[in-house]
C-alpha positions in Angstrom: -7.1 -13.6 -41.5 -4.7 -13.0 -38.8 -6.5 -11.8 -35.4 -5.0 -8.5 -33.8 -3.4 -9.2 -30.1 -5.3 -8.6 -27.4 -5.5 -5.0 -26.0 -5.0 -5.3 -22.3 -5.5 -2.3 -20.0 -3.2 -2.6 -16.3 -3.9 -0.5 -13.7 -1.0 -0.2 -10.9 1.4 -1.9 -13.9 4.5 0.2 -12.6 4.1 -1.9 -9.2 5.5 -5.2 -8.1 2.7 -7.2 -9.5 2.0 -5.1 -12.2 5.2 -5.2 -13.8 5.4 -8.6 -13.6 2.0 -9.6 -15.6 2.7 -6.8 -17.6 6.3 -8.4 -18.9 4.0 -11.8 -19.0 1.6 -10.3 -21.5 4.2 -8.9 -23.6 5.9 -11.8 -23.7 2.5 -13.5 -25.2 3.0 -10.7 -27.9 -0.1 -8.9 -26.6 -0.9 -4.8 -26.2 -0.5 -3.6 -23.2 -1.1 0.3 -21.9 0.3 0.1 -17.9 -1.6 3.1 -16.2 0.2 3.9 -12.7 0.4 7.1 -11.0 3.5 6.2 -9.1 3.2 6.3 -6.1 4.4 2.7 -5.3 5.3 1.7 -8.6 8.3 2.2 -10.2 10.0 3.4 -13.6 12.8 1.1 -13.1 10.1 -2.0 -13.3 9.2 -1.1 -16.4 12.2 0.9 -18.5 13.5 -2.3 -20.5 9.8 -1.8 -22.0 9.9 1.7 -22.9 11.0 1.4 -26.1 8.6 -1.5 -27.2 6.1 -1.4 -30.1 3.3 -3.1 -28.2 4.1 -0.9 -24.7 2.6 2.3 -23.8 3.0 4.1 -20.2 0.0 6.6 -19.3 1.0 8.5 -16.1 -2.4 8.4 -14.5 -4.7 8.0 -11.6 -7.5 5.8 -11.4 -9.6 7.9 -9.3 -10.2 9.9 -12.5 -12.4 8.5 -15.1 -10.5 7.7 -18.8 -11.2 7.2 -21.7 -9.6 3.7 -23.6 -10.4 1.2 -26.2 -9.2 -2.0 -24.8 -10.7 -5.5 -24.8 -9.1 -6.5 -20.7 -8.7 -4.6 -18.0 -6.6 -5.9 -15.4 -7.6 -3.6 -12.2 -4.0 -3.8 -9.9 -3.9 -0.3 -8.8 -3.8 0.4 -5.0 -1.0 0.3 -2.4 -0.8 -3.3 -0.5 1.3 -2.3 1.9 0.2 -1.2 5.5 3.2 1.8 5.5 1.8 2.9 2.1 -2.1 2.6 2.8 -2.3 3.8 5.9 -0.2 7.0 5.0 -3.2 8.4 3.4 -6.0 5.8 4.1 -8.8 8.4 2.8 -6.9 8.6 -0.6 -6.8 4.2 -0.4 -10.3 3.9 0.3 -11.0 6.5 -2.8 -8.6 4.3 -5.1 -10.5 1.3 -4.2 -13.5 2.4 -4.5 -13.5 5.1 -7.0 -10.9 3.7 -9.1 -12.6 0.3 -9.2 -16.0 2.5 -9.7 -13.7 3.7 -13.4 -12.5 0.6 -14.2 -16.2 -1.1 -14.3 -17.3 2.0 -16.0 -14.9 1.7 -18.7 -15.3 -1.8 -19.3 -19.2 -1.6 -19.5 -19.1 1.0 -22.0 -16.5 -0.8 -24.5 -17.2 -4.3 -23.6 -14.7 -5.6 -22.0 -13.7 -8.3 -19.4 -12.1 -6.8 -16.2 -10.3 -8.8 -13.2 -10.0 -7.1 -10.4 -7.2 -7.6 -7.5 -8.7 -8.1 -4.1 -7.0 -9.6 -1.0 -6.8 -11.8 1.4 -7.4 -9.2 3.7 -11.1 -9.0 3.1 -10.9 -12.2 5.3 -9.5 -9.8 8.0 -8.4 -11.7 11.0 -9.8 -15.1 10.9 -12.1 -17.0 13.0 -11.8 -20.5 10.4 -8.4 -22.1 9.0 -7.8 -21.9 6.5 -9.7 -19.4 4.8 -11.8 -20.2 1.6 -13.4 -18.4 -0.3 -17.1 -18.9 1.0 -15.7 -16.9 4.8 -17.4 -13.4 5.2 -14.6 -12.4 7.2 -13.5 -10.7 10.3 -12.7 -7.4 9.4 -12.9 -4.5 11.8 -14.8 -1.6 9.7 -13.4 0.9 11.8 -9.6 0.7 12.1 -6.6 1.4 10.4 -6.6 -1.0 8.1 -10.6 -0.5 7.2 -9.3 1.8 4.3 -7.3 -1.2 2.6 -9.5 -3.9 3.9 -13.0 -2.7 3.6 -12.3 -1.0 0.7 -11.3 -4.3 -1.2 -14.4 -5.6 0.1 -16.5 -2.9 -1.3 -14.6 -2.9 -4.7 -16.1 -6.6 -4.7 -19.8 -5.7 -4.0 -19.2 -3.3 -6.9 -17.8 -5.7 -9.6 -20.4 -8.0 -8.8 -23.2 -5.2 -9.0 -21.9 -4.4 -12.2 -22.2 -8.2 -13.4 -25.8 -8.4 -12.5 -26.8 -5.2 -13.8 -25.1 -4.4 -16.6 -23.4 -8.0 -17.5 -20.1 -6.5 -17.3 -17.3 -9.6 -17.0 -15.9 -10.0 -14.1 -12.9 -11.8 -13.0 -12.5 -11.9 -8.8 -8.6 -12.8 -8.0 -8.5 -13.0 -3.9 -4.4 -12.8 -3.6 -2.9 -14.0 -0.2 1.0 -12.3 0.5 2.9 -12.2 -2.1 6.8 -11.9 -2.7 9.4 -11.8 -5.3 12.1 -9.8 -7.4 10.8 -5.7 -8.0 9.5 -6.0 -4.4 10.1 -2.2 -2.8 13.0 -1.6 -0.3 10.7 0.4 1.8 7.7 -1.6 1.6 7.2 -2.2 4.9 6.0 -5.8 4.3 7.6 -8.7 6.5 9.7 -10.3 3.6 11.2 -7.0 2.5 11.7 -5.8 5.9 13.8 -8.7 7.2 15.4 -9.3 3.7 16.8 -5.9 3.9 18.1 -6.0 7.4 19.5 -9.1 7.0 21.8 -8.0 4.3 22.8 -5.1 5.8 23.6 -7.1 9.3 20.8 -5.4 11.5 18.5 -7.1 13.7 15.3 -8.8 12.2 12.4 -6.7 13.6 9.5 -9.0 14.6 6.2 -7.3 15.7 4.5 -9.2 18.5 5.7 -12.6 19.6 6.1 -13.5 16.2 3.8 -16.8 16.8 1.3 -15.5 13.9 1.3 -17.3 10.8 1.7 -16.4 7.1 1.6 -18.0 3.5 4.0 -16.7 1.0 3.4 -17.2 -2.7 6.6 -16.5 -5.5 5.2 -13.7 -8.0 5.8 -16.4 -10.8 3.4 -18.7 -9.5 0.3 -15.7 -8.6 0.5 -14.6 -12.5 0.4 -17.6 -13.6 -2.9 -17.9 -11.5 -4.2 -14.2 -12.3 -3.8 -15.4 -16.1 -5.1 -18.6 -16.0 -8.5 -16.6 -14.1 -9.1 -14.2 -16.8 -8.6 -16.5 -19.4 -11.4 -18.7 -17.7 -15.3 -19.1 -17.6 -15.1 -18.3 -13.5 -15.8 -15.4 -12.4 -14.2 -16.4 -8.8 -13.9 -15.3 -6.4 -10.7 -17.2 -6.1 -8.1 -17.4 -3.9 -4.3 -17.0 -4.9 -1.9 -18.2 -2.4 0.4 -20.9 -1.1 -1.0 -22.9 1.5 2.8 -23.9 3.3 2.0 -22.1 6.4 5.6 -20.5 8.1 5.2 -18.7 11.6 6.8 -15.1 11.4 9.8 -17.1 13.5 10.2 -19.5 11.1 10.7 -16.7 8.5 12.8 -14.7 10.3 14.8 -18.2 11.5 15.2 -18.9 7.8 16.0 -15.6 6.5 18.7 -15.2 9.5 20.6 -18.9 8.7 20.8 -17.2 4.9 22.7 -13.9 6.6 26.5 -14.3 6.5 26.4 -12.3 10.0 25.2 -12.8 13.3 22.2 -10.9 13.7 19.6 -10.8 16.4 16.1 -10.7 16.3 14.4 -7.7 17.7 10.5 -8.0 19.2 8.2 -5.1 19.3 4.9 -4.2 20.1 1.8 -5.9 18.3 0.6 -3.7 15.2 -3.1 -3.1 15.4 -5.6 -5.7 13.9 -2.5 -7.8 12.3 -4.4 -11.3 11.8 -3.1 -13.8 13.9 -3.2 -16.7 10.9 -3.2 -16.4 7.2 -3.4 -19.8 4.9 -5.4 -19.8 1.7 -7.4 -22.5 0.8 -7.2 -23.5 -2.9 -9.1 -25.9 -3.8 -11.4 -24.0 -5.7 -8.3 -22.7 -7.9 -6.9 -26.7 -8.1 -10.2 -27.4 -9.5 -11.5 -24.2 -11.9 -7.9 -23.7 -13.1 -5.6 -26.6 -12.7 -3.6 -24.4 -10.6 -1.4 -24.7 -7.5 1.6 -22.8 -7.1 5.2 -24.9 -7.9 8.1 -22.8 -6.2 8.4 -23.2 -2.3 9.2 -20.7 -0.1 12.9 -21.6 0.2 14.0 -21.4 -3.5 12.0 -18.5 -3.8 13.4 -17.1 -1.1 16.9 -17.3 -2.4 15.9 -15.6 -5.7 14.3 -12.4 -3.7 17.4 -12.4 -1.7 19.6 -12.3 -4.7 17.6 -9.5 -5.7 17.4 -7.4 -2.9 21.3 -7.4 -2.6 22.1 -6.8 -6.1 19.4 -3.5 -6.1 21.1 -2.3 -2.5 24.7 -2.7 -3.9 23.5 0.0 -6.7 22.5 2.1 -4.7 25.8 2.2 -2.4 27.3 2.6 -5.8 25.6 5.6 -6.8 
């Protein structure tokens, strides 16, 4: 007898990330129900599925408790952005904690296996380079990213709790920055930021000297790695990233030679606990999955860029 597809739960699945595994599991002719109580995500990453037989949208949050059948639960939900976390930091540490608090509940009480998004940021600002995943961190508990970054870190304590109590399946996905098409135009990230002022011929804004480091992974290549985890025996955690390490001059250097303008780059102050390097180490992914991402910066790069302009030239159109 034919098996019934797989009933997958996504939390946050109106987001940038969400949106894209949710297309991915659809595409593998799976269920999926995308919870999301928009205020990141989007409709418009998510309307060509409307209409879909194995789609359904619940407008919800997951600081409330819900009740599902499902057999995966893919736990996205929670702004990644500084701008969006930081504008009400008591309401991020209650979606990371509460919401992943939910998500464990629901998927002790009907069996099934949950992965659950944390971040690179539970590394905070690193005293070892490049981080793996055995580094308890720098974090500072008490700052204004504490809501985002400690809150990851005690969603983590709680899945793993749940493992050795109650057996629940856990799937740990440690994502490092992350960019790609569906990407907001306010997100306040560095990629979107100078992307966006680049097309529209304003200076690139670069906070401190711009000698800090970051590792940029294309969307593709993180679900790929996100499915490949809950698919696995592992319960991680793992770190998703890509390991070519750019300075935030390098970026904004390669971004502005992509510009069809003369534009400037324009320093301001140092934001508060910004880490000063960020480069995963993935050898623990290479070896448990078989996976290493495949699209460089550059070409993915392009792709966002393409993006970006097409979404801004509808909205000068409306």
């Amino acid at each position: 007898m034919p098996t019934s597809p797989l009933r997958n739960l996504v939390t946050g699945g109106a987001g940038f990330l969400g949106s894209h595994l949710v297309d991915r599991l659809i595409k593998k002719g799976e269920q999926v129900i995308c919870l999301d109580n928009f205020f990141t995500g989007s409709r418009q990453n998510i309307d060509h599925l409307i209409d879909h037989p194995h789609f359904e949208l619940i407008h919800h949050d997951v600081t409330e408790p819900i009740k599902l059948d499902v057999d995966r639960i893919w736990h996205l939900a929670c702004p990644a952005s500084p701008i969006h976390y930081q504008f009400n930091p008591i309401k991020t540490a209650k979606t990371n904690f509460l919401g992943t608090h939910n998500m464990l509940g629901l998927a002790k009480r009907v069996g099934a296996r949950i992965l659950f998004s944390s971040t690179s940021e539970v590394y905070g600002d690193p005293d070892i380079h490049p981080q793996t995943e055995n580094y308890r961190g720098n974090v500072n508990p008490i700052g204004i990213r504490s809501c985002y970054d400690e809150g990851k870190r005690v969603a983590e304590s709680l899945c793993f709790d749940y493992m050795r109590t109650h057996r629940t399946e856990i799937r740990i996905a440690r994502i490092f920055n992350t960019y790609g098409p569906r990407m907001a135009l306010n997100d306040g990230r560095l990629i979107s930021n100078l992307l966006v002022q680049s097309i529209n011929g304003e200076d690139l804004t670069i906070y401190g000297d711009g000698k800090q480091t970051r590792s940029f992974c294309f969307v593709d290549d993180l679900i790929d790695g996100l499915i490949l985890l809950m698919n696995s025996s592992t319960c991680g955690p793992i770190n998703f990233g890509n390991p070519e390490e750019l300075s935030v001059l390098r970026i904004a250097e390669l971004i502005r030679l992509k510009a069809k303008m003369n534009i400037d780059l324009k320093f301001m102050a140092k934001l508060e606990d910004d880490p000063s390097r960020r480069k995963p180490a993935i050898e623990v992914a290479k070896k448990e999955l078989n996976w290493s991402p495949k699209i460089n910066f550059d070409e993915g790069l392009e792709i966002t860029k393409k993006y970006f302009e097409e979404i801004l030239k509808s909205h000068q159109n409306c």
